[in-house]
Structure formats: C-alpha cells, structure tokens
N, C-alpha and C positions, 0 to 999 in steps of 0.2 A: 504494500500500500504506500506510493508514496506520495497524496495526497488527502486531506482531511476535511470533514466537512464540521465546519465548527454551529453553536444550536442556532446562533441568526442567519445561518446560509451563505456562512463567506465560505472560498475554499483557501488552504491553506497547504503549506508543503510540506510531510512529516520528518520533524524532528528527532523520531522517537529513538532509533537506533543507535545513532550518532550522540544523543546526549548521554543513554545508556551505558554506552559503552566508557565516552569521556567521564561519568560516573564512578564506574568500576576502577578505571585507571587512576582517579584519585583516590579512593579509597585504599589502590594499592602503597600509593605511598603514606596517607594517614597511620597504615595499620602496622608502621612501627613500631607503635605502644604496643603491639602484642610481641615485639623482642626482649622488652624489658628484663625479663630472668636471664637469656644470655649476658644483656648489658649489667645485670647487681649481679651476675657470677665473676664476669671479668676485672670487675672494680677489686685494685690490688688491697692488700693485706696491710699495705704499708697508708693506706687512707684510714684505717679505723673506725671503720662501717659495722654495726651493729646490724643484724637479720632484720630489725624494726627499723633500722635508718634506711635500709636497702626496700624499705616497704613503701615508705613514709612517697618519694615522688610521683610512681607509680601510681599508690592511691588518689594523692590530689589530684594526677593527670586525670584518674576515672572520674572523678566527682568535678575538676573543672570542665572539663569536655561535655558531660550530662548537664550542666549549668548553664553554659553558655547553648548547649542546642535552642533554650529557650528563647532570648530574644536572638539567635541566630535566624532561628524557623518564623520570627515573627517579622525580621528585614526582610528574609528571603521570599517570603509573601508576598513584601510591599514593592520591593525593588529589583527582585529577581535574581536568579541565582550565580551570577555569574560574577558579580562586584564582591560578594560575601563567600564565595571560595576563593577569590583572589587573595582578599582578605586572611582567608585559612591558612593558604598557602605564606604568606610571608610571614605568621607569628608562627609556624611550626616550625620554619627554618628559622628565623631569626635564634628562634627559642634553644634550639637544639646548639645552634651554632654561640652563644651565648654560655652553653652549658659545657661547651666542649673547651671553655678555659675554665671550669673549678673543678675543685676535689672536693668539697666538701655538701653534704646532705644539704644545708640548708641551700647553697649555689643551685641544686639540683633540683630541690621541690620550686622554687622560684622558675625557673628557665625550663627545666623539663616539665614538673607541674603544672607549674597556672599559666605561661606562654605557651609553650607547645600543646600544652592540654585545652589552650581557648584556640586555636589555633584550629586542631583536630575537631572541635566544635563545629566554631564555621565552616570548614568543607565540609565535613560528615552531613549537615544540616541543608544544605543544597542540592545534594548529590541525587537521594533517594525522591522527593517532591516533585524536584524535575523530568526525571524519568517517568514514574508511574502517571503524569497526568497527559501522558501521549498515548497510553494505551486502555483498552476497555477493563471494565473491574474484572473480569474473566480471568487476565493475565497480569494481577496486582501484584500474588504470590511471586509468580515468576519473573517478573520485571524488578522486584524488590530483592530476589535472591538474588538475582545476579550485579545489583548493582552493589549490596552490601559483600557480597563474597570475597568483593577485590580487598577488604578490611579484612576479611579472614584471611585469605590466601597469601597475603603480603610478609607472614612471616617463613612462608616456602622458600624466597630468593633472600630475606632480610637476617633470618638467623644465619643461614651459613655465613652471607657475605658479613656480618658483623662479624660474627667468629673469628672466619681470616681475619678481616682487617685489626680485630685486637691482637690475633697472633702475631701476626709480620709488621703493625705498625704500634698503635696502642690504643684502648678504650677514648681515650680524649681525639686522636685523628679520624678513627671510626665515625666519631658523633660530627666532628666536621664536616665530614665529606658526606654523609647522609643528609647534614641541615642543608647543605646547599644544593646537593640535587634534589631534593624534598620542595626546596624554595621555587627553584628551577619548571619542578614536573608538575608540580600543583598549580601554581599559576598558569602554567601554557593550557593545561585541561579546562582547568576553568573558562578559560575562553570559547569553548565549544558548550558551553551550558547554557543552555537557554528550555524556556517557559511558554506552552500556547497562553497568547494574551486573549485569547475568550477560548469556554468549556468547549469543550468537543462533545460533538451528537456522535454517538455509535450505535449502529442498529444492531439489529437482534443476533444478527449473524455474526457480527464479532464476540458475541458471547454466547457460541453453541459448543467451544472446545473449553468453557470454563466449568465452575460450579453452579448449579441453578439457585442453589441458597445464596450462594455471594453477590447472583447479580439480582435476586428478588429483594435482597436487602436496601439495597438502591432504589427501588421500583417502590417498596412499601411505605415511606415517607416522605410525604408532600414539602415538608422542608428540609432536606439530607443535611446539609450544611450546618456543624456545630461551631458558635465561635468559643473561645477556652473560656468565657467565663459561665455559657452553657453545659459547655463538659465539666469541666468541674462541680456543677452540681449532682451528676448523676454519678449512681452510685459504680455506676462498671465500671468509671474510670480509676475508683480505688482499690478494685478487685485486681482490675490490670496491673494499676502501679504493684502493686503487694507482690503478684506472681513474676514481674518483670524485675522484680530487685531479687526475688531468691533464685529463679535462674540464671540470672547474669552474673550474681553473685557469687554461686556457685562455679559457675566457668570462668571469671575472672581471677577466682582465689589458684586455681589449678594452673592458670597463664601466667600468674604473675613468679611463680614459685615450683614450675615446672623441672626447667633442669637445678634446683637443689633438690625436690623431691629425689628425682633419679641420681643425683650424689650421694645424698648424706642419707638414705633412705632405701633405695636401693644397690648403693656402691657403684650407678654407672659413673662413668665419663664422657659419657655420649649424651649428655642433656638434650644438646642441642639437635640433637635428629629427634627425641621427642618433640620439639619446638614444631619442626618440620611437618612430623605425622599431627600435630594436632592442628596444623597450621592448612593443611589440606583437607581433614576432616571438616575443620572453620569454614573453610571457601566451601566446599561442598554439601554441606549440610544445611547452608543458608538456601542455595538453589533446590536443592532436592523438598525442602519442606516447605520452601513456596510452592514447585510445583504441588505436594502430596494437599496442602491445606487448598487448593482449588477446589480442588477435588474430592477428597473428604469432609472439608470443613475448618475452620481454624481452630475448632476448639480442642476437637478429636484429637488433631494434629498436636495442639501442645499439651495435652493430659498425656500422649504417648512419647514426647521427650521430657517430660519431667519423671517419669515413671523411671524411662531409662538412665536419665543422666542421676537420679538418685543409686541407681543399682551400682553405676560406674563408678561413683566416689566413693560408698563403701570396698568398693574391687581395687580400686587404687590405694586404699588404706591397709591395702592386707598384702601388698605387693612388698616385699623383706628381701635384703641380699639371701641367695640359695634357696628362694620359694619361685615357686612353678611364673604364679604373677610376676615375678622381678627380674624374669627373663627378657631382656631386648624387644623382639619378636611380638613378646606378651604385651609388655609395656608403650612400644608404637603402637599396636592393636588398641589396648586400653584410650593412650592418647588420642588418637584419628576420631575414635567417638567418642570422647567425652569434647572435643572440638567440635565433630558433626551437631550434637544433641544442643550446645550451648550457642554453636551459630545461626542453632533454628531461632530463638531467641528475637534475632536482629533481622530478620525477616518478618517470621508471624505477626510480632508486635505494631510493624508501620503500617502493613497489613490488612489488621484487627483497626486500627487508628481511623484506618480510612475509610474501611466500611461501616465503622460506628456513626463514625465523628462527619465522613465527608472531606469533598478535597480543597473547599474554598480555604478554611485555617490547616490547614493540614502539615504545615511548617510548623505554626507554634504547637499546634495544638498535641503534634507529634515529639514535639522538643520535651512538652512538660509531661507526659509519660515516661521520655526517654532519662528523666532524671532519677528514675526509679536504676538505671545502670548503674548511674554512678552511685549511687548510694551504697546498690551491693557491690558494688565492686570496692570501693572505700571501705565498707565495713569488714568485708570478707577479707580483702586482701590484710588488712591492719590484725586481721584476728590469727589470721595464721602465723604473718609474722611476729609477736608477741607469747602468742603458745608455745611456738618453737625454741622463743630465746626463754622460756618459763621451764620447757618440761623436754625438749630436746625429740619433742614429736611434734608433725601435725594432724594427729588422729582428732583431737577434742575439736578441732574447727572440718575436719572431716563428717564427723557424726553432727554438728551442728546444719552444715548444709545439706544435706543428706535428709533430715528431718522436715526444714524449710523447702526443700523439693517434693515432700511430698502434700507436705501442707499444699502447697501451689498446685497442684494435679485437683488433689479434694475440689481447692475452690475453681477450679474450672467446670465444674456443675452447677457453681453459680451466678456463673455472669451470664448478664441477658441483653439483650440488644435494645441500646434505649432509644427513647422516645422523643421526640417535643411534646409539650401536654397536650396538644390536638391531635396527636399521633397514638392510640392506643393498640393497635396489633400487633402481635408478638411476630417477631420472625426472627428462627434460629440461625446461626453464623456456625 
C-alpha cells in the first residue's frame, strides 16, 4: 500500500515502513542501557565500587527514562516526532560521553543516569507513536514488536563490542566511542520520523488478518480517544501500571545483574554471551507477542508470560556452579527466555494503551503507564543489588519477583476495557 486514504478524503503517501523501520534502528542504539552489567562488570577494582554503587546508575537511568516518557509523549503529540528524538539522541550521547571522563558513582548516576536516561526517554517516546499510527489496529501488536525489539536486540552487537572494547582499550574509551556514534545514529534516524497529520480511514479489509476483538474494541466506543487526565480516572489504568512495574521489574533486575549472576553464582566467565542470549530473546519476544496478542488477545497473551517469566526466575535461582541449570547451554536457554517473556512487556503494554486509551494522546498517555518501568526497574534493580552486598545471594529478590509475577497474571482477570460514561458495553481485549 503505498498510499493512504486519511477520514476527510485527502490521499496521502505511506509512511509506515520507513518510519518503522527508522524506529527500530533507534531503539537499537537506545538499548544500550541493556549492556549495563557488562559495563558494572568491567568497572576496575581499583575504582571502589560497591555491588549497590554498580546498581545505583542503572537504576536512575530506569526511572529517569520512564519519567521523562511523560512529557516526552506529550511534545511528541504536539510537535511530532522527529525534533524530540533528535533531542534523545544528543542527551544520550552527550551523557555517555560526559560519563566517559569519571570514575566515580556519583559522575555516573548524573551522566549515565539522568542525561543518558532522559535522553533514552525522548527517542524511546517517538519511536513506537509514530509507527503504529500508519497502520490499522489489526497490526498494532506487530508494528509495536518490531519497533521496540531494536531496544531489545541492541545488546546482541552492544555487549560483545563493549566487551572488546574494554578488553583492548578500557571501560572509559568504550563509553566514548559508543556516546558518539549513539549521538551520530540517533539523530540521523530521527530525521526519517514522521506522523500522519490527520487519522487514517482503514477499511475492513485491512483488519481481516488481525484480531476481531482488537478491532471491535475501536468500533464499540463512540469516543475512543482518552486524554490522560480521563485515563487516569479509570480504574484499568492502575491494574496496568501495577502489572507493568512487576514485569519489567522482574526482567530489568535479571539485565541489570546478569553476567554477575553467571560469575559469582554460577562460576561463569562468559556473562556476556548471556547478555547476548537474552538480548535476542528481548528483540524476539517483543515481535512474536505482538504478533501472538493479535490474535489471541492481549490479555491471554500477558497472563501467559507472567506465568512463565515467574517459573524462569525461580529456575534461575537454583542454577549453582556443578548443577544441571548452571550449565552454559542451560543458562543461555534460561536467559533467551527470560528476555523473550520480559520483552513481551514493551510490546503488549503500548499495545493495550492504544486500544484502551486510543491514539489521539497516545504519546502521553503511553508515557504515564510506561513509568510503571521504571519504577520496577529502580526498585528491583536497587533490591538485588543490596541483598547481594547483605547476604552474598540474590535468591530473596528472586523469590520476591517471582511472587509479584504472579500476583500480575491473577490480576489480568481483572482489567476490563473502559468506558467514557456514555459508553457502557463491555468488550473484551
């Protein structure tokens, strides 16, 4: 299709693939933050970094980046998306690059934290918006997977090449030479991001290869469009936030502290090919569970990776040097899905946003769920790192998420698809 018929009858030229794709390809440099544990493995001995200092930047990057989605998604509205990933792109490099003259924690949650973390905000926050509003709700899933994947996928080429680069240069050149092609790549993509400036009409026939609940959810409310201070009154938006912070929480605590898990827990030295296996799991588990919640439904779909990514973190807590789990092999396997399960997260979610909520605010409206990330990811990450420097494990924040995951499945039988108050028919998602 490479033109579009928007609902006053103008025709227009489709954008959709081209932004999608410029999408993914920033997300792939955003999704640095998921090298982090290579990068607080490499940090020398001679800096005097404590397990909870090596936590502390990482965390704030989660919880600044889930922060600023908020008025990121709500400029990207107003002014489109293409000025506010520019924007991303030069605090992510700057930030990095800024970070890449200290040693010390506190240099690190300042520059890598709140610059690079506001940073990742702004692009992350344009990326996914402008994609989906080129294609019919049918292929929301799937347009959403593939644009967030390039966030998971990014630690496929990002962990090894950090690796080397601390090997043969040092952790401080690394971060150099990443903030500036980071500055470099995000900004040029960004230039290819663009927004239809009026709704698109799509007929029926572009949603016969989707879900029929997804696209009657559209159909059943005479005003679809929520602005966030209507969402916010209903009550699914706090179901959402609740199960989006113990999921992401759950798979941010694992990313953050992945390869020390396979050191100090399993005796590898090969963290960083776990990085990789979960890093490809991440990219692919975003696309596969957009497409599967088309199709299924979004709810099905996340009640059956909370179910699993619960089973997997208990499974990752019983992995010991010289047990069956804490074999190599065993351990990529483990990591690939517990990345798959937690990448579904950052799909289903925008998702679930947009067939609730609608896509006129769908930047903010998407932003202020998406703080439910960072939230777990700030707590979870900070919880492991603390347990560890307490009791020289991290089972007790293993069995905590694990719990909170399941909690999150329960309530996936409670959210219901809400209303305007002139809207009262139920229709399930």
């Amino acid at each position: 299709m490479t033109e579009l018929i928007t609902e006053d009858g103008q025709t227009i030229k489709n954008h959709g693939w081209r932004v999608a794709f410029a999408g993914m390809g920033i997300n792939l440099a955003l999704g640095v933050l998921y090298t982090w544990s290579v990068i607080s493995k490499g940090i020398p001995n001679s800096w005097n970094w404590s397990e909870a200092d090596k936590s502390w930047p990482y965390a704030i990057a989660c919880l600044v980046f889930s922060v600023i989605m908020v008025p990121a998604g709500r400029l990207q509205d107003r002014i489109g998306p293409r000025v506010v990933a520019s924007i991303g792109g030069l605090l992510v490099g700057l930030g990095m690059i800024f970070a890449s003259r200290s040693t010390s924690p506190i240099g690190y949650m300042i520059n890598f934290g709140i610059l690079a973390g506001a940073g990742i905000g702004f692009g992350y926050a344009s990326a996914t918006p402008a994609a989906v509003k080129w294609f019919p709700p049918a292929r929301t899933g799937l347009i959403a997977g593939i644009v967030v994947s390039g966030f998971g996928l990014a630690s496929v080429y990002a962990a090894p090449l950090a690796k080397w680069l601390i090997t043969t240069y040092s952790l401080q050149t690394m971060i150099l030479i990443l903030g500036v092609s980071f500055l470099v790549v995000v900004v040029g993509l960004a230039q290819l991001l663009t927004a239809p400036q009026r709704p698109i009409q799509f007929t029926k026939e572009d949603g016969q290869a989707g879900d029929s609940k997804v696209m009657a959810s559209a159909q059943a409310n005479k005003k679809e469009d929520f602005t966030p201070k209507e969402m916010l009154s209903t009550v699914p938006f706090y179901l959402l936030w609740f199960m989006y912070a113990c999921g992401a929480g759950a798979g941010l605590m694992i990313i953050a502290k992945l390869a020390a898990i396979a050191k100090q827990q399993a005796g590898l030295e090969l963290g960083f090919l776990l990085v990789v296996a979960l890093a490809i799991g991440n990219g692919a588990g975003r696309i596969i569970a957009g497409v599967a919640s088309d199709k299924l439904g979004r709810k099905v779909t996340l009640f059956l990776c909370f179910v699993l990514q619960a089973i997997l973190v208990l499974l990752i807590s019983r992995a010991h040097t010289g047990s069956a789990l804490g074999a190599v092999p065993v351990m990529a396997l483990i990591s690939a899905l517990l990345g798959a399960n937690y990448g579904a997260n950052l799909s289903l979610f925008p998702s679930i946003t947009k067939d609730y909520y609608g896509l006129k605010n769908f930047g903010m409206n998407y932003g202020l769920i998406f703080t439910a990330w960072g939230v777990g990811g700030f707590m979870m990450a900070l919880l492991a790192g603390k347990v560890y420097d307490q009791t020289q494990s991290f089972n007790f924040a293993y069995y905590c998420s694990s719990v909170l995951l399941g909690v999150a499945a329960i309530m996936t039988f409670l959210v219901k698809t809400p209303h305007h108050p002139e809207n009262t028919e139920e229709v399930e998602i």
